[in-house]
N, C-alpha and C positions, 0 to 999 in steps of 0.2 A: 244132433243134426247129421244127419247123411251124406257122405261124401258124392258128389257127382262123378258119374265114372263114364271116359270117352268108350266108344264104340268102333270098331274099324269096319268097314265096309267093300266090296270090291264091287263093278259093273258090274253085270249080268250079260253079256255080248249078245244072248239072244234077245233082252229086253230094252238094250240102251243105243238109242239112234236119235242123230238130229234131225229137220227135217229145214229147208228153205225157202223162202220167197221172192218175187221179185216183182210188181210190175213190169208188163211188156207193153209201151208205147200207148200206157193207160188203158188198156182194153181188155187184157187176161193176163193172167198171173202166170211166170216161170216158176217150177217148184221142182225141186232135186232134194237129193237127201245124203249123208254122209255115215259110214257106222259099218258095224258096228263099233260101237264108243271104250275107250280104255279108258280106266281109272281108279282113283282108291277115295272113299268118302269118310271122314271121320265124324260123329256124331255126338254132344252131349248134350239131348234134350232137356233134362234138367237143370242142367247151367246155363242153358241156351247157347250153347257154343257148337263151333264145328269145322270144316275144312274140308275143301274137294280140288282134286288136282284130276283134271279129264286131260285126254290125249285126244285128239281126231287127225286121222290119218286120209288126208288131204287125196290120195290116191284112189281113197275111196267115192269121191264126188259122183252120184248117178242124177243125170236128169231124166232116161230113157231115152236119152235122143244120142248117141253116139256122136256126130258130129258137134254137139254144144258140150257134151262132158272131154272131150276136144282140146276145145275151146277156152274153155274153162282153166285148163294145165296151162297156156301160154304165160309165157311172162306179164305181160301188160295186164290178166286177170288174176287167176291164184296162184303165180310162179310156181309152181310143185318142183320143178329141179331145183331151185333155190330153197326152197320152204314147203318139202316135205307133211311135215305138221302145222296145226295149231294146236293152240292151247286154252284152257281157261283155270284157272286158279282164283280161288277165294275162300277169304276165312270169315266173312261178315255172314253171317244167318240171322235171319228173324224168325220169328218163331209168333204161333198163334196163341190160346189161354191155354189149350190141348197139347202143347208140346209140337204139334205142327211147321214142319218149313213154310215159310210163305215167302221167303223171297233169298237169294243167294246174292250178293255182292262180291265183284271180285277183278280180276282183268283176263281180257280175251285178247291172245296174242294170234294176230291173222298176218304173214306174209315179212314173221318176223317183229312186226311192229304191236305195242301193246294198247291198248284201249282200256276203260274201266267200263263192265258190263253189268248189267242187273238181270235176273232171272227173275220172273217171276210166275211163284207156283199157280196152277190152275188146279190143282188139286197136290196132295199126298198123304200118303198112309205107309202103314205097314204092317206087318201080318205074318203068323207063319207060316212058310212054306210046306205044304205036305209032300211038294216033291224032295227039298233038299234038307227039311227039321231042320230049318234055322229061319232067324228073322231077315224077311227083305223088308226093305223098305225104296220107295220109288214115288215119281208121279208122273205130271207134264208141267213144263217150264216154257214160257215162254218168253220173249226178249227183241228188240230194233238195235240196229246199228245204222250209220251211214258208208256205205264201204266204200268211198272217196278217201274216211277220213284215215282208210288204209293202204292209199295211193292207187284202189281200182275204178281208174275213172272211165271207162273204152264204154263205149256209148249210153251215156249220159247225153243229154236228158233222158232219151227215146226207151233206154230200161232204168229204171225206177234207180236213185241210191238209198232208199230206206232199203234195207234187209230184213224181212222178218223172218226170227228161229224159232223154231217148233220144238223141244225136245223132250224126250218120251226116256226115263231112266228106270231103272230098277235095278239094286247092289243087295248083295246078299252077304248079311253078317259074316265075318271073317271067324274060323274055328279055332280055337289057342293051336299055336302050332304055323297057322297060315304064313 
């Protein structure tokens, strides 16, 4: 029998961004985006196991609208003097018959404060890179929160507290040596 052997993995900065949602006052959606994403993914399809630690640097929040990405830095929404970053961490993986992610379990720290988050894949693969001759592997993730239940409550009802995240990764195998 074969030993399962992890894999280490790094984001790809040009392919790894979140993306977000909001209802506006039930009529159109607010959507901004955060990224590029930092992090390191570990992987062992064959054991079904694995581990991801992302960074999102909170500074980065773009909505296009300059006064709501603003906005958005005050205290009563994503403190950013306070809390810089978020995080999310998890080691629970599922895995499809193919060796496939299909969903990430783990906790997303927003504003300091931790929550337990599910990812769940919309797709992923992996492949070799003909630019970089090593394996990336990536997909899209998606995920709800309530961001109440991380003290941002400033207009509520009128913009939505479900939050829905978009994210779009891709990490490329790590070289011995990395």
């Amino acid at each position: 029998m074969a030993c399962a052997a992890p894999v280490d993995y790094r984001l790809d900065p040009t392919h790894s961004f979140v993306s977000f949602e909001l209802l506006h006052f039930d009529t159109s959606t607010i959507r901004g985006r955060f990224g590029p994403l930092n992090g390191e993914v570990t992987l062992d399809r064959e054991a079904r196991r694995g581990r991801v630690q992302v960074v999102v640097d909170m500074a980065q929040a773009s909505t296009g609208l300059a006064v709501l990405d603003a906005r958005l830095r005050e205290p009563d929404m994503l403190a950013l003097a306070a809390h810089p970053k978020a995080y999310f961490v998890a080691e629970r993986f599922e895995f499809d018959a193919n060796g496939a992610v299909t969903a990430v379990r783990g906790e997303f720290t927003l504003r300091g404060q931790g929550q337990p988050l599910t990812l769940t894949a919309q797709r992923f693969r992996c492949y070799t890179s003909p630019l970089f001759r090593r394996e990336v592997c990536g997909g899209d993730f998606e995920a709800e929160f309530l961001r109440s239940s991380f003290g941002i409550t400033h207009s509520l009802p009128f913009v939505s507290d479900v939050v829905r995240l978009k994210l779009q990764v891709e990490a490329i195998r790590s070289a011995p040596g990395d």
